[in-house]
N, C-alpha and C positions, 0 to 999 in steps of 0.2 A: 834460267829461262822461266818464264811466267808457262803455267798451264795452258794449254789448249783446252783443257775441258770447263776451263771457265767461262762465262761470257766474257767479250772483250770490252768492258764496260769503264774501261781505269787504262790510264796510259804510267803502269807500275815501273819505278826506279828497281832495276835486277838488283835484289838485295832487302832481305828479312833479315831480325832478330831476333837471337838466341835466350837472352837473358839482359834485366834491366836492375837499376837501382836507383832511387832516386831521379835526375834528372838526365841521367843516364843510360844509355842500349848498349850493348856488343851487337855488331852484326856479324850474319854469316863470313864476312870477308876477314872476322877477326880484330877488327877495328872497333875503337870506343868515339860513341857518337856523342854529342852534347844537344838532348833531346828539347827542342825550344817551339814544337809544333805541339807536342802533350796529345797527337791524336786528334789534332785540331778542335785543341780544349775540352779532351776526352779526361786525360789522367791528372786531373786537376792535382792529384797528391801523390804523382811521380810514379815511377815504377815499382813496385811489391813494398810497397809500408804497411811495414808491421804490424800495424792495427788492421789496416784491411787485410792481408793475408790470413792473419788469426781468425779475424771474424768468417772470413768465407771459408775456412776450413773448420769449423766449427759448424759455419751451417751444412755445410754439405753433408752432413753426419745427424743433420735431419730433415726436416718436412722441405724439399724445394720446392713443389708446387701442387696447389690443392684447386688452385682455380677458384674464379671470386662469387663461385656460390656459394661460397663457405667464410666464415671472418676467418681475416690473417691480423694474427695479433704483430707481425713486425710492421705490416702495412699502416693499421693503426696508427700504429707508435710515430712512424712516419709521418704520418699526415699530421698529427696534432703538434709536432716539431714544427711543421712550416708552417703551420696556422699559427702557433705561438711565437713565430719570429717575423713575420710579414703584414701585410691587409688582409690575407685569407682569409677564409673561415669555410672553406670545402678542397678537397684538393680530389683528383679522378687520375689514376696511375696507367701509366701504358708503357710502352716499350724504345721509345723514340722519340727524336725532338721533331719529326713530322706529323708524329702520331698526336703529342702535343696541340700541336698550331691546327690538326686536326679535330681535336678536342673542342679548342676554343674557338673555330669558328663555329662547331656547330652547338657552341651555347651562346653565343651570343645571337646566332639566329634562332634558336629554340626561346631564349628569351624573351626576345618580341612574338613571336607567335603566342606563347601563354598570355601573353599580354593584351592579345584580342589586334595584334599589328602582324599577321602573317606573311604583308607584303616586304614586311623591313629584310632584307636577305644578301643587302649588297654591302660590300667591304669595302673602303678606302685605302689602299696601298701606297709605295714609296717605288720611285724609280729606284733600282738597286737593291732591292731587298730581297734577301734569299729565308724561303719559308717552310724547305723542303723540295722533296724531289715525287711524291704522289702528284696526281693531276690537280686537284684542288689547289695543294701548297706551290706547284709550278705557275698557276693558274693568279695565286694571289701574290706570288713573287714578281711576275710577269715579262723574265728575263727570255728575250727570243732564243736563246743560244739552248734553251734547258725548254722550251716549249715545240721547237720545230721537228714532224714528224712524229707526233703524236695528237694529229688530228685539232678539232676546233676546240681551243680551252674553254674549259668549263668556266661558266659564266657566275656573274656574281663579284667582282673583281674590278674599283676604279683605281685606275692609279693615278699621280700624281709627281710631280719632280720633288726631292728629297728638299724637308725644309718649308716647301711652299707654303705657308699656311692662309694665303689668298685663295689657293687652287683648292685646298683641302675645305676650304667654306663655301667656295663654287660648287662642289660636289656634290656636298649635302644636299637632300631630297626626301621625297618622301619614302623611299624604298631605302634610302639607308641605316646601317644593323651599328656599326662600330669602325672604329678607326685600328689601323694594325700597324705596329711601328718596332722595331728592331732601335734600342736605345745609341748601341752601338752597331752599324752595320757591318759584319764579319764578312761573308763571301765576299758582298759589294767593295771590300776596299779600305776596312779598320776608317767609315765615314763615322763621324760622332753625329750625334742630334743633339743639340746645344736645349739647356734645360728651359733657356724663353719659350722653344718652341715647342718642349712636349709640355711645357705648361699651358701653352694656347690647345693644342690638342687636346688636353683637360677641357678646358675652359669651354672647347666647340661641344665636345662630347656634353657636357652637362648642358649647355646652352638648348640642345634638340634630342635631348633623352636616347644619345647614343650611349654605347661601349667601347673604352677604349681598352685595347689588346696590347700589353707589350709582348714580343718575342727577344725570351731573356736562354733561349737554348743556348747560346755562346758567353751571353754577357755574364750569366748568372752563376751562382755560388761558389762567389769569393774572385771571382776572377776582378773586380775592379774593388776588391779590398770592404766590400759589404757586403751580404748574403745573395743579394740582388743589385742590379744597378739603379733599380728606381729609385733606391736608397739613399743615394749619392744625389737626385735632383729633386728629393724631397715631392714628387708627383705621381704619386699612385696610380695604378690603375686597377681597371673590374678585374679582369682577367687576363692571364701569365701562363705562358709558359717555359718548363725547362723540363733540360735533360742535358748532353753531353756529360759535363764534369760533376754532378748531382750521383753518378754512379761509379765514379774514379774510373771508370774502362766497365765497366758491368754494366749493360741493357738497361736504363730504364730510361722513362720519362715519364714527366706527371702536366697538369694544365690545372692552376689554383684559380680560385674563382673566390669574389664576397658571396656573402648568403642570396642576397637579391640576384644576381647575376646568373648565381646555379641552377636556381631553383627551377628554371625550364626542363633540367633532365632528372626527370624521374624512373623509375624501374622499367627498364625495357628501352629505352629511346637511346642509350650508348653502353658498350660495354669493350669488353677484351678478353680473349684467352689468357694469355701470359702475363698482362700491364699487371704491376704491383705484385706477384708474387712474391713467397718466402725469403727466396734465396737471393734477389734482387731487393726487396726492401733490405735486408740484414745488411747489403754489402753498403747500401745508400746511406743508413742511420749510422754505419761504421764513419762515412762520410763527413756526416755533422757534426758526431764527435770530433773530430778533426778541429773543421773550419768553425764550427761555434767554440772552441776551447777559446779560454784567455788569451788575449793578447793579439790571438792569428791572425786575423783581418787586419789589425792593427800594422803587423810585420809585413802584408801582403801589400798594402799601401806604401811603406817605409820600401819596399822593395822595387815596389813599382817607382818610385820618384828615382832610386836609384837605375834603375833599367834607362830611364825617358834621357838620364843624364847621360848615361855612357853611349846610348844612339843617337842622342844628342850630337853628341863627338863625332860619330863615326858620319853620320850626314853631311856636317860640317868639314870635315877631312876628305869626303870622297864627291863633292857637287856633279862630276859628270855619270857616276853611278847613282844615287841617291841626291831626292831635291826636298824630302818635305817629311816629318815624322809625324803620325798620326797617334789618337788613339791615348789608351788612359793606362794606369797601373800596370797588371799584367798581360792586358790586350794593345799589344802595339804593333804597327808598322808602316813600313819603310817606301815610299813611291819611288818606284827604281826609274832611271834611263833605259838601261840595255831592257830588253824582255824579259821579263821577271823569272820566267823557268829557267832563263839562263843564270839570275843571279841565285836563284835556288840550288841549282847545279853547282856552282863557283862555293856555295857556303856549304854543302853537301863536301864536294873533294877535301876540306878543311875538316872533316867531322862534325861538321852543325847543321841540323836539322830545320829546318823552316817550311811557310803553311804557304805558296801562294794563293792570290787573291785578286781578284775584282781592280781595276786602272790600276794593271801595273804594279800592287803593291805586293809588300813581300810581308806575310805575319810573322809576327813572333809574339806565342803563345806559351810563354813559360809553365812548368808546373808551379804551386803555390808553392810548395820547401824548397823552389830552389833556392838556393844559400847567393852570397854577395859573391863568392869566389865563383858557383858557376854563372852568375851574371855577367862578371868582369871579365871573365871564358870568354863565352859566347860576344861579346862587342870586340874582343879581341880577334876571334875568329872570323866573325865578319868584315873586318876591316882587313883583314889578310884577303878574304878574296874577293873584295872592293879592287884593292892593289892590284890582284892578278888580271882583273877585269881590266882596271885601266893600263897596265903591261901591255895585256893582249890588244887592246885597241893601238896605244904606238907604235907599236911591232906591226899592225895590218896595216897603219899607214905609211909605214916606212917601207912596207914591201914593192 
């Protein structure tokens, strides 16, 4: 049974676990699970790897947190990795992938204000895009269901329907800061944004001395088999953010930025308690060791075409439960028929783990090590209670 003394803020499946490995959980019920949600592209490198366990038991045996009025030399270390593998050239650490997109908006408004343009303050958003769960990131998400009963959102916020990019040049103004776009849309529903149209997003943003924002907390490191997804459509942007999988299951987030872009926040105008500490950089840099090694990105790709093939299959085999597979490498999923929590349920009873999402879809967010055997698992699995789904439905109409 879930606690009472927590707030009742999560509709929790009865059932934690004990210990993991790889792409794998035990839970309390004793059962081996086949982990294909990763914490909803939290454990980007699966359960206790050895590289990360060594490192965070190492660090814990020193400095965990000094606070950023002091240099941290793992933070450092940190930052000049992602500057030397992206468009960066500043990166500003926190705790969060809302803290992030918290980050970046308010440099790219800080930005125009140094700039002698203090009106500029307004964002262009995506119908479906999810930015976080603070007022601002609810506010620039702009999904009713996560706004209602918290008062008038915070202003600042145009949206637009996913793709539009007639709507997104309609918008432009003279109060407008930057454009904000999720490459791949994760809550919303594994939506892609097709690279013509984050290259027109380029194109508006330079055209009217805007910034464009990607929100890369889902897509990013290594989950579509590059460090980043912008990578993949060869279309930069000013400022990024990430977190999720950036800390394998450890707290962090950071929001990179080019030099011109930063340069609004100087000493005093943003900070954090905890972003970027010790023990959170150590476990992050454990990270890129990882996914910068040879070849990784390379296998995560190689992995991902292998995944796309075997749900491929199973869409194909099951049309009245699944109609359409989404979604790239190792961010994929599945638009179900039945209600999705139901087919979450159905691949749950089987031992697999899955992320619902946004119309109806079902995620599957593998770790990066998963291996081909747990690939071939997990479609196997799914297709077992695809079956039991369409069982159950003959059996209700036969009743």
């Amino acid at each position: 049974m879930t606690s009472n003394s927590l707030f009742h803020t999560y509709n929790r499946v009865d059932l934690s676990f004990e210990k993991g490995e790889g792409a794998w959980l035990v839970g309390s019920d004793g059962r081996r699970y086949l982990d294909m949600g990763s914490g909803i592209a939290v454990t980007a490198l699966g359960h206790a790897h050895p590289h990360l366990v060594a490192t965070l038991k190492a660090a814990a045996e020193k400095v965990w947190h000094t606070s950023n009025l002091f240099r941290i030399p793992e933070q450092e270390r940190l930052a000049e990795r992602l500057t030397a593998e992206t468009f960066a050239d500043r990166v500003f650490f926190c705790n969060s992938g809302a803290e992030a997109n918290e980050a970046a908006i308010k440099t790219a408004r800080r930005y125009h204000f140094v700039h002698g343009r203090p009106e500029r303050t307004r964002i262009i958003t995506f119908e479906g895009a999810f930015h976080g769960r603070t007022l601002a990131t609810i506010a620039a998400g702009g999904s009713p269901k996560y706004l209602e009963g918290f008062g008038e959102p915070l202003s600042g916020f145009d949206q637009v329907a996913k793709g539009d990019v007639a709507a997104v040049r309609a918008r432009v103004g003279p109060h407008t800061a930057a454009i904000m776009v999720e490459p791949i849309q994760g809550e919303g529903g594994i939506r892609v944004i097709d690279r013509d149209t984050l290259q027109a997003l380029r194109d508006i943003c330079d055209e009217n001395g805007l910034l464009l924002i990607f929100d890369e907390v889902q897509t990013g490191v290594g989950r579509l088999g590059t460090l980043f997804a912008y990578q993949t459509t060869g279309v930069a942007p000013d400022i990024l953010s990430s977190a999720k999988g950036l800390g394998g299951g450890f707290p962090i987030g950071a929001c990179l930025a080019t030099e011109e872009a930063a340069r609004g926040l100087a000493p005093g105008t943003h900070g954090t308690t905890y972003g970027g500490n010790a023990l959170a950089c150590a476990v992050a840099n454990a990270v890129l060791d990882v996914v910068l090694s040879d070849g990784f990105l390379g296998e995560v790709r190689r992995k991902g075409s292998l995944a796309k093939q075997l749900l491929a299959g199973v869409v194909e085999s099951h049309p009245h439960v699944f109609t359409e597979l989404r979604g790239d490498a190792l961010m994929l999923g599945l638009k179900c028929v039945p209600p999705v929590g139901d087919v979450a349920a159905a691949a749950r009873a089987h031992g697999l783990l899955t992320v619902p999402a946004g119309e109806q879809t079902l995620r599957l967010l593998p770790p990066l090590v998963s291996t081909d055997e747990d690939l071939r698992e997990a479609a196997s699995r799914l297709d077992a209670a695809a079956a039991d789904i369409e069982a159950a439905a003959r059996n209700g109409a036969h009743a």
